[in-house]
C-alpha positions as CSV (number, residue, x, y, z in Angstrom):
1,X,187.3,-34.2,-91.9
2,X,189.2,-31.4,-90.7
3,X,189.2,-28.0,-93.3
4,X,193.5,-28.9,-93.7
5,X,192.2,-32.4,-94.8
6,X,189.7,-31.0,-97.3
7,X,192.6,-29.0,-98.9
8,X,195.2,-31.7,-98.8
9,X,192.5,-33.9,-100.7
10,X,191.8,-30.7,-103.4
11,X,195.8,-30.5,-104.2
12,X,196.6,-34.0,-104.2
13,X,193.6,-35.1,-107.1
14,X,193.0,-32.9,-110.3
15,X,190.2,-32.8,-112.8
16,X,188.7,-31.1,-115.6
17,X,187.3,-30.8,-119.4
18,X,189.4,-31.6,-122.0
19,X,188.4,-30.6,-125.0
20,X,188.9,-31.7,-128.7
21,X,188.8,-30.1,-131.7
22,X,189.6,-30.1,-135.6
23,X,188.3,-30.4,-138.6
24,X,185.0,-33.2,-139.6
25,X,187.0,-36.3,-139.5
26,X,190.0,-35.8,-138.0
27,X,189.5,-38.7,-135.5
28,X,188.2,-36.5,-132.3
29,X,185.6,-39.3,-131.9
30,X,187.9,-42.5,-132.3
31,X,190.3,-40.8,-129.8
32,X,187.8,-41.0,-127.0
33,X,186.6,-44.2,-127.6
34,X,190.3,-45.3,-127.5
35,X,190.9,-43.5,-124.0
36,X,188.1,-44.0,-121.7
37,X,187.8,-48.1,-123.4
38,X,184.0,-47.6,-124.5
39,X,182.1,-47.2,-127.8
40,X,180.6,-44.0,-126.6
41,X,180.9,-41.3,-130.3
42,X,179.8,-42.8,-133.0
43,X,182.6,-43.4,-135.5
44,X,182.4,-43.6,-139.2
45,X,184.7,-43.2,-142.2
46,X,182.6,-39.9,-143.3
47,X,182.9,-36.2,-142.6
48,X,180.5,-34.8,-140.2
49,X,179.2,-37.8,-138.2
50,X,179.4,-36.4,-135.0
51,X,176.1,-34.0,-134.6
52,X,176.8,-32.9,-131.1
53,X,179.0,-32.9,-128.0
54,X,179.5,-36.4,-126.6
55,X,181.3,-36.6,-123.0
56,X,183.9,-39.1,-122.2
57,X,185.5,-39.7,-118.4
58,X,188.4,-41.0,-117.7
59,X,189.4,-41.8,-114.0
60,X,193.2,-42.2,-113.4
61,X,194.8,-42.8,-110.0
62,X,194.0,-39.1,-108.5
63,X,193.3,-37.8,-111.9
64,X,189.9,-37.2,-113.7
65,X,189.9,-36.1,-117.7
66,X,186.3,-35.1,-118.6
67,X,186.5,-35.4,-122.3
68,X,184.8,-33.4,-124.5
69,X,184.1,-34.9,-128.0
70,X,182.7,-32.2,-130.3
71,X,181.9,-32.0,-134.1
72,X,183.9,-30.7,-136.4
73,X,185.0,-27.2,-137.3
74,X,183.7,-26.0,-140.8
75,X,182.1,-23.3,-143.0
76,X,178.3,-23.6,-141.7
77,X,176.0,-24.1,-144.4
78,X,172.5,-24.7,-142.4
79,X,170.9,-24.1,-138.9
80,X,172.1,-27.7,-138.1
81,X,175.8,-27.0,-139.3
82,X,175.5,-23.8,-136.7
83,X,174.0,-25.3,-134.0
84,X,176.9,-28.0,-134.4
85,X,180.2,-25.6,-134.3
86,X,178.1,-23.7,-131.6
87,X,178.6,-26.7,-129.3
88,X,182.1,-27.2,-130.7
89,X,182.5,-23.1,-129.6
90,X,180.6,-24.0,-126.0
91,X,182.9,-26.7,-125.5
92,X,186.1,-24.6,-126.6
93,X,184.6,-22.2,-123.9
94,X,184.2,-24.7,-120.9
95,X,187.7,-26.5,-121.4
96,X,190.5,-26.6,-118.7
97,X,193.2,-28.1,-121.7
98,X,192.3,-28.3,-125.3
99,X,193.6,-31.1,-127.7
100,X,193.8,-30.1,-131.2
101,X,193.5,-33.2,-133.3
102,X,194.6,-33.2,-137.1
103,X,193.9,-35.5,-139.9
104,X,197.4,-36.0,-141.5
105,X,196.4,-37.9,-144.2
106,X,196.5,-34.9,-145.7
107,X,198.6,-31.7,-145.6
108,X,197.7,-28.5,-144.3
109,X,195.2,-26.2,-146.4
110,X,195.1,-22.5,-145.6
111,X,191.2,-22.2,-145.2
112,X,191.5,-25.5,-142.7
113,X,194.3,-23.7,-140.4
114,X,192.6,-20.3,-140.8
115,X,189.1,-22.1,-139.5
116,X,191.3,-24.0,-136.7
117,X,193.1,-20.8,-135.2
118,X,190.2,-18.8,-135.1
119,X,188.4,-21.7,-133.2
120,X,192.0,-21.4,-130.7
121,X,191.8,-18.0,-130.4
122,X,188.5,-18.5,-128.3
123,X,190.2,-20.4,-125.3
124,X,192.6,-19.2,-122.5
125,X,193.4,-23.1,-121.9
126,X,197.0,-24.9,-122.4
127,X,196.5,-26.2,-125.9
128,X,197.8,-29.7,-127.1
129,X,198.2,-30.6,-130.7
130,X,197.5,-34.5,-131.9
131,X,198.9,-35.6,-135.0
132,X,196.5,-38.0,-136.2
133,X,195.6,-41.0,-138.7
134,X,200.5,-40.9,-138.9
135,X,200.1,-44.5,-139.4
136,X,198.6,-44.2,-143.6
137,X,200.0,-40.8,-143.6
138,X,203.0,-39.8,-145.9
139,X,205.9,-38.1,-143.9
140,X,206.0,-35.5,-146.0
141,X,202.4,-34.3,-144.8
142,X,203.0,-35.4,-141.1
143,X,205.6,-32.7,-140.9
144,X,203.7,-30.5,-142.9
145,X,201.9,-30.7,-139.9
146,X,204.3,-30.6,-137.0
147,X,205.9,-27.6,-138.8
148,X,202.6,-25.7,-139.0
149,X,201.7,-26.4,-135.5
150,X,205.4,-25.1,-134.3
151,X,204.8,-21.8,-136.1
152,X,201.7,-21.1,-135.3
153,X,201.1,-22.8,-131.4
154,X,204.5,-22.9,-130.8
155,X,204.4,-26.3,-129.5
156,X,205.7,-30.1,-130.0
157,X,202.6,-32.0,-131.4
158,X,202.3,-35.8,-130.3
159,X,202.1,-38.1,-133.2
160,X,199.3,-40.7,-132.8
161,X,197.2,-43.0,-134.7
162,X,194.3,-42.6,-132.5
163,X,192.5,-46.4,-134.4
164,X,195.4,-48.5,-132.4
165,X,196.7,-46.3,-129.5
166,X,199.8,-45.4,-130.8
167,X,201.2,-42.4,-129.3
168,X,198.1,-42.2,-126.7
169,X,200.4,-42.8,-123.7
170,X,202.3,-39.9,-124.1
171,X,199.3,-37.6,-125.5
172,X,197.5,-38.9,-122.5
173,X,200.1,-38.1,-119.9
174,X,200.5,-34.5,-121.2
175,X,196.8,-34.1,-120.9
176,X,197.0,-35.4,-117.2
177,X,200.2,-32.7,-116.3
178,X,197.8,-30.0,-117.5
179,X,194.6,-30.4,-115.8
180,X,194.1,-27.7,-112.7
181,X,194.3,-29.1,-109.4
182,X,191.1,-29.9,-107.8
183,X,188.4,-32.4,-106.4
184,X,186.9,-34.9,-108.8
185,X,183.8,-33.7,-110.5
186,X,182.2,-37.2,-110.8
187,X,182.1,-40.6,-109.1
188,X,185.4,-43.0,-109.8
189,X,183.3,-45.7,-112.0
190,X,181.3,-43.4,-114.4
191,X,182.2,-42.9,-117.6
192,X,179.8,-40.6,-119.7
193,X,177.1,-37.7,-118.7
194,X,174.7,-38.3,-121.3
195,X,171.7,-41.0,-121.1
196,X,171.5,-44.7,-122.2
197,X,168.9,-43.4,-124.9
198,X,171.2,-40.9,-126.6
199,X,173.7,-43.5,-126.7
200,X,171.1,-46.0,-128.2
201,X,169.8,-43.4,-130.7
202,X,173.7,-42.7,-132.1
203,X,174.3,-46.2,-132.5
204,X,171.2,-46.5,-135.2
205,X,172.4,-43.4,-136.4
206,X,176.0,-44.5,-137.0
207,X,174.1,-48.0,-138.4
208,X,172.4,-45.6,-141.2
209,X,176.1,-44.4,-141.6
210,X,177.3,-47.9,-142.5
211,X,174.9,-48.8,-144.6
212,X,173.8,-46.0,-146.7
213,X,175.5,-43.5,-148.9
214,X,175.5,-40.1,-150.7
215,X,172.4,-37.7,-148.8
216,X,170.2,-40.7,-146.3
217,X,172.9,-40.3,-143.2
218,X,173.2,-36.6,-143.6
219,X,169.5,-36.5,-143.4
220,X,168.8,-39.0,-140.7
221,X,168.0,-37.7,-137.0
222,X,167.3,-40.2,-134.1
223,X,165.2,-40.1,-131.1
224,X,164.0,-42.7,-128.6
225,X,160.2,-43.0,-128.5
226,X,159.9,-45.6,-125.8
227,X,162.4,-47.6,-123.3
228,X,160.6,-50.3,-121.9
229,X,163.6,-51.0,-119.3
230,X,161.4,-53.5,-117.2
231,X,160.3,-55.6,-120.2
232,X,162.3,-58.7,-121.1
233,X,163.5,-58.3,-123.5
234,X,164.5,-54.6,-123.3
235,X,161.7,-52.6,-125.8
236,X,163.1,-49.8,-127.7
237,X,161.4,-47.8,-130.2
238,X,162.8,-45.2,-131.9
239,X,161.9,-43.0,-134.3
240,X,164.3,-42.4,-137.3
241,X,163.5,-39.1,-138.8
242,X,164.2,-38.1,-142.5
243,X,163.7,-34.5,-144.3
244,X,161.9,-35.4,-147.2
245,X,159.2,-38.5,-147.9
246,X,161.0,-39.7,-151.0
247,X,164.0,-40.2,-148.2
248,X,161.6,-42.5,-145.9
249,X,161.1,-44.8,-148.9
250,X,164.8,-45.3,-149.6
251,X,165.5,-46.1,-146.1
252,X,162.7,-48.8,-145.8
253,X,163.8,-50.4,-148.8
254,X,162.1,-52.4,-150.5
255,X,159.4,-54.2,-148.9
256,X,160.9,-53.2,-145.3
257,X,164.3,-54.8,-146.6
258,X,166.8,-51.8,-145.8
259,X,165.8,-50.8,-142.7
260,X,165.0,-54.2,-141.7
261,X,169.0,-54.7,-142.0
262,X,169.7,-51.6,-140.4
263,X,167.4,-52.9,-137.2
264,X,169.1,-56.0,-136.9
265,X,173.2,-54.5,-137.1
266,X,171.8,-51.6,-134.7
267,X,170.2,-53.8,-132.1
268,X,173.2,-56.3,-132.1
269,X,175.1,-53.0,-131.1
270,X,173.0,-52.2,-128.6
271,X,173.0,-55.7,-127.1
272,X,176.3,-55.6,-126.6
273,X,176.4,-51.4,-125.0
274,X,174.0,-52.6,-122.9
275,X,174.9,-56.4,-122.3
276,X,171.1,-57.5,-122.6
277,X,169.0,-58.3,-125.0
278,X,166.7,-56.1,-127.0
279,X,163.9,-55.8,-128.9
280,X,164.2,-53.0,-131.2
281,X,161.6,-51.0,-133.3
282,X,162.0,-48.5,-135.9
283,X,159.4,-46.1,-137.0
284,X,160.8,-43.9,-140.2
285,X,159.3,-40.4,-140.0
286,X,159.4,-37.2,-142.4
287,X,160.3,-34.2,-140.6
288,X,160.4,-31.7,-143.7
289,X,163.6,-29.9,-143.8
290,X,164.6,-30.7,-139.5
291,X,167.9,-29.4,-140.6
292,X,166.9,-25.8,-141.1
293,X,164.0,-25.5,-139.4
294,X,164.4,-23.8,-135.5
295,X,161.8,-25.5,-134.2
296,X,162.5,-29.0,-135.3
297,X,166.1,-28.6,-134.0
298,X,165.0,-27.4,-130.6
299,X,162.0,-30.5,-130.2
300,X,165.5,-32.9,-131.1
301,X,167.3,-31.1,-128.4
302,X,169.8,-28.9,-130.1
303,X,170.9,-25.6,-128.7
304,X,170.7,-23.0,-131.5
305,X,173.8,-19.9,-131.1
306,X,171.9,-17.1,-129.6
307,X,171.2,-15.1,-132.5
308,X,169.6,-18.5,-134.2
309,X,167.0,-18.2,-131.4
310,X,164.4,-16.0,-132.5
C-alpha cells in the first residue's frame, strides 16, 4: 500500500478514549454497558461500585470509541478511595472527548459541582455533558442541571436515561463528531482490554452487591485463584477477600448458606459471559484492613497516586 493510501485510510477512520466521569452513581457504568451491548462494569443500585477503570469498545462503521468507565469522583477517605479517583484522574488524563454524566435524580449541590470542575479542569479534551437517570427525575432538577452545565461548560447537555437508551443516539453521535481522526487502535470485533478473569471476579463482586447490605460489599475484594479453561466444566476458584474475620463469617452464612447463594447467582452470570458452563469455587479470606494497607492494594493490582507509593 502506497504512503498516499496509508494517509487516505488515517483521515477517513477515527478513534480514541472517551472518557466518563461524575459523581459514585451517576450511571457511568450502565452507560457503557448500554453502548458497546455487553455486561462488562458491574452495575448496582449503590454508591461506589465501580473500584477501577473498566474499558469498553465500540466499533462503528470507520469509527472506534474506546470507552473509559471510571469510578466516581468523591472526597477520598482511604488508600482505596485514592487509588480509585487516581484512575478516574489517569483516565481524565488519557481522554480524546470526555462525557460528563450526572445523576438528576437529584439537583445540583455546590460541593458535587465544585468536585466535578476541578476533575474538568484536568483535561484539554472537548467535553460532553449527559443528563442522566431524566426518566424518574423531576423537571425542576433536570434543568437544574442543564442550567448549571450552560453556565459553567457552556454547552447543551444531552438528556438520557442511560437504563433504556433514551437519548444514547444523539449522545452517541456527538461522541463520534468529536473523536481525532486516525487509525483504529484495536481489531473490529473486540470489545474490552481487560481479561476474562477480571470480568469473572466483578461479577462475584457485584453478586456480594446484590445480596448483602450496610459494610460486607464495601469490604469485599475479588481475585481469581485458578482458571481451569481446559476442564469441562470450566473450574474457577476465586478468592473473596474480606478486612476483618467477623466479616468472613457473615458472608459464609450460616452453615455455608450465604455464600453458597452468592456462588450459585454468580456462576449463573458467568455462564452466560462466557456461554459455558462452570464450576465455581469460593474461598472467603481475611485480608486485615486491604483497603488501607499499600501493600495489599498493590498484590490486588491497584495503582496507588505517586505520593501513596512509598
Amino acid at each position: 500500500m502506497s504512503q498516499s493510501d496509508n494517509q487516505r485510510s488515517e483521515e477517513e477512520t477515527r478513534a480514541g478514549y472517551v472518557t466518563f466521569v461524575g459523581r459514585p452513581n451517576a450511571g457511568k457504568s450502565t452507560l457503557l454497558n448500554h453502548l458497546v451491548g455487553e455486561h462488562l462494569s458491574i452495575v448496582t443500585p449503590k454508591a461506589q461500585t465501580t473500584l477501577q477503570r473498566v474499558t469498553g469498545i465500540l466499533t462503528l462503521d470507520q469509527d472506534q470509541l474506546i470507552f473509559l468507565d471510571t469510578p466516581g469522583i468523591l472526597e477520598a477517605r482511604d488508600l482505596l478511595q485514592r487509588a480509585m479517583l487516581g484512575a478516574a484522574h489517569e483516565a481524565l488524563n488519557e481522554a480524546d472527548v470526555v462525557v460528563l454524566v450526572v445523576d438528576t435524580t437529584t439537583p445540583p449541590r455546590d460541593r458535587e459541582t465544585e468536585s466535578l470542575m476541578a476533575a474538568l479542569q484536568e483535561t484539554s479534551a472537548p467535553v460532553l455533558a449527559a443528563l442522566n437517570k431524566v426518566d424518574s427525575a423531576s423537571v425542576e432538577a433536570v434543568e437544574a442541571w442543564a442550567g448549571w452545565i450552560a453556565e459553567n461548560l457552556g454547552i447543551e447537555p444531552y438528556r438520557i436515561a442511560a437504563i433504556n437508551g433514551d437519548g444514547t443516539v444523539e449522545l452517541l453521535g456527538a461522541m463520534r463528531e468529536a473523536l481525532p481522526a486516525g487509525p483504529l487502535l484495536y481489531p473490529e470485533d473486540q470489545l474490552a482490554t481487560d481479561t476474562v478473569r477480571f470480568f469473572v471476579a466483578e461479577l462475584i463482586r457485584e453478586t456480594i452487591f446484590e445480596q448483602f447490605h450496610q459494610e460486607i460489599p464495601y469490604s469485599v475484594f475479588c481475585q481469581v485463584g485458578e482458571f481451569r479453561e481446559a476442564q469441562e466444566p470450566l473450574y474457577v476458584q476465586v478468592d473473596v477477600y474480606v478486612e476483618r474475620k467477623s466479616q468472613k463469617g457473615m458472608l459464609i452464612g450460616k452453615k455455608g448458606a450465604a455464600i453458597r447463594s452468592v456462588g450459585e447467582a454468580a456462576r449463573k452470570k458467568i455462564e452466560t459471559f462466557l456461554e459455558r458452563r462452570v464450576y465455581l469455587e469460593l474461598w472467603v479470606k481475611p485480608l486485615r484492613s486491604w483497603r488501607k494497607n499499600r501493600a495489599h492494594l498493590r498484590d490486588l493490582g491497584f495503582r496507588l497516586p505517586p505520593n501513596d507509593e512509598a
